[in-house]
C-alpha positions in Angstrom: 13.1 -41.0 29.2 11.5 -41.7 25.8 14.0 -44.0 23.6 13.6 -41.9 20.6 15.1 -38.8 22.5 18.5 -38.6 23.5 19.7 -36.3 26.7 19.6 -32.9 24.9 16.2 -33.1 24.1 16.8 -33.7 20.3 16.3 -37.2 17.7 19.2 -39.7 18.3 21.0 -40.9 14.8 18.5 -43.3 13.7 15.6 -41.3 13.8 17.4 -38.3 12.0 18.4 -40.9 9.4 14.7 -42.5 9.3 13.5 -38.8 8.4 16.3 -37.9 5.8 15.1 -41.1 3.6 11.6 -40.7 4.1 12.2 -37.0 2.7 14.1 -38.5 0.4 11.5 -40.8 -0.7 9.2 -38.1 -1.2 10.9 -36.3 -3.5 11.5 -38.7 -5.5 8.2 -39.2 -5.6 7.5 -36.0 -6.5 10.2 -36.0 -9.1 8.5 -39.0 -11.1 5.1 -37.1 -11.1 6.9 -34.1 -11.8 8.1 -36.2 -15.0 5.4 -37.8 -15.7 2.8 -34.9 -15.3 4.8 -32.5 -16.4 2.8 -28.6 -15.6 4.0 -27.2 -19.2 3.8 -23.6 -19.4 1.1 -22.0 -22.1 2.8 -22.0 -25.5 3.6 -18.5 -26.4 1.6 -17.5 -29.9 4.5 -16.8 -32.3 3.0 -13.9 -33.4 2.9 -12.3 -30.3 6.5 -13.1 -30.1 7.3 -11.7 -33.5 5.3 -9.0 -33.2 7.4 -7.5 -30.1 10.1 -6.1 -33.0 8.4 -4.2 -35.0 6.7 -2.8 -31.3 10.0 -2.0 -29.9 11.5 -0.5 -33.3 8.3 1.8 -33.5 8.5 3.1 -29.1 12.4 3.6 -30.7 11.6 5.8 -33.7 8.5 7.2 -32.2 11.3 9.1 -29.9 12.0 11.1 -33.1 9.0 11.2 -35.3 6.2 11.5 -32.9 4.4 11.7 -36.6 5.6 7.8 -37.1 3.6 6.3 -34.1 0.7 5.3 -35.3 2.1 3.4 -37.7 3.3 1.2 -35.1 0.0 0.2 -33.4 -0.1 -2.8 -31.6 -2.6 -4.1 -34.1 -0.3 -3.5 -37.3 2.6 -5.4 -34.9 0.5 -8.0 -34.5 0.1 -8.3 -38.4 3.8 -7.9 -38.8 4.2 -10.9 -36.2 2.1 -13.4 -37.9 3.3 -12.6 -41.3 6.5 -12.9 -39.8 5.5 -16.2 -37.9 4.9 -18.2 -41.1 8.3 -16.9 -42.6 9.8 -18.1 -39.1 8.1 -21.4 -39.4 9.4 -21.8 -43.1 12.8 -21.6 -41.8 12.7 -23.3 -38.4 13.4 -19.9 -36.7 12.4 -19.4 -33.4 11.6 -15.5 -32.2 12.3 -16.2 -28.5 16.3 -17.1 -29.4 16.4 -14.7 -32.3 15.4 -11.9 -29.7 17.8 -13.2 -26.9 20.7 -13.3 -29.0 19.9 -10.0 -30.5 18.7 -8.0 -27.0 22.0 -6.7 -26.0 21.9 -4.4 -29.7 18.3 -3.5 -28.9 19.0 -2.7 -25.3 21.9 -0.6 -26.7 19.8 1.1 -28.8 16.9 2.0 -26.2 19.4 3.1 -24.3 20.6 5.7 -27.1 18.0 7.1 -28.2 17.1 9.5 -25.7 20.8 10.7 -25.8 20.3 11.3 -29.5 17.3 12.7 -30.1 17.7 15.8 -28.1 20.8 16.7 -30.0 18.9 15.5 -32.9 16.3 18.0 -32.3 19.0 20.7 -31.3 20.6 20.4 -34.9 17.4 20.8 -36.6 17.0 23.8 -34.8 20.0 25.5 -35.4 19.5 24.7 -38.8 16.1 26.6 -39.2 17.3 29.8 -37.1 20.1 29.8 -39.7 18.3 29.8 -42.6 15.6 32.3 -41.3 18.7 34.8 -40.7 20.2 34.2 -44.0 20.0 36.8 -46.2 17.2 35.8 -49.6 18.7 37.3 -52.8 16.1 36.9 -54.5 13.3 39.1 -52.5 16.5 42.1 -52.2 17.3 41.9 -56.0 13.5 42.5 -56.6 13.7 45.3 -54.2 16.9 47.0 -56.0 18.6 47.0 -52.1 21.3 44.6 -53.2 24.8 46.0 -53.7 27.6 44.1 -55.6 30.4 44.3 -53.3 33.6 45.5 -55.1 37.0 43.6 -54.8 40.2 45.2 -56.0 41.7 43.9 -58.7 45.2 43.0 -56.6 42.9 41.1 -54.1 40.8 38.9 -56.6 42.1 35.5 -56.6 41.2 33.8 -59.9 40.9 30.2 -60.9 43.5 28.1 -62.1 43.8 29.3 -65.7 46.4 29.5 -67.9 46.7 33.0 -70.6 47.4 31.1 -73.8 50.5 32.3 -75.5 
């Protein structure tokens, strides 16, 4: 029987302990390239970054005032962001953290807006079918049709005056 083997077929101890620190070894090894050639992510423009407010304001809006969108083309963001980039810059603000600590209102928001706007829309509705069934003075005094509508005088409330003595 091969010494390296014990009787169940498997390493004995000092093999399995040979191969822990030589995988141990290794990542280490791979830790100080790791550190020392460090695989850095590509740098985000800041302007890109920026620009993603003004983007996600407008898709918010846009819900509403369909009319709005274009104002809110990805090329006017992107103007937005780098003007907003230098500002940033000025004041050592950083869009990614800005964003993060801000993304729980904005998700909030999304996530309103569809409730809203319907009922939005509803009340604007409501309010034009009333006003096209309300009577227009105006066009029935030209006509003569208009009636003055007579109150007896025991059911006329007046203001709050007081007859001289």
């Amino acid at each position: 029987m091969d010494e390296t083997q014990n009787e169940g077929g498997g390493l004995d101890a000092l093999d399995r302990i040979a191969l822990e620190a030589g995988q141990e070894e290794a990542e280490a090894a791979q830790a100080e390239q790791d550190f020392l050639n460090p695989q850095t992510e590509p740098a985000i423009d800041p302007a890109i970054a920026w620009a993603q407010i003004p983007a996600m304001f407008g898709g918010i809006i846009s819900m509403a005032l369909p009319e709005v969108a274009p104002a809110y083309s990805e090329a006017a963001c992107m103007k937005w962001g780098a003007a907003m980039a230098q500002v940033a810059q000025k004041h050592n603000w950083d869009a990614a953290e800005t964003m993060s600590r801000f993304a729980p209102e904005i998700a909030l928001a999304v996530a309103s807006f569809p409730l809203v706007v319907p009922v939005v829309a509803a009340i604007k509705k409501k309010r034009a079918e009333a006003a096209e069934n309300r009577p227009r003075l105006t066009t029935e005094m030209e006509e003569g049709t208009l009636q003055a509508e007579t109150v007896p005088d025991d059911e006329q409330q007046g203001g709050d005056f007081v007859e001289p003595s």
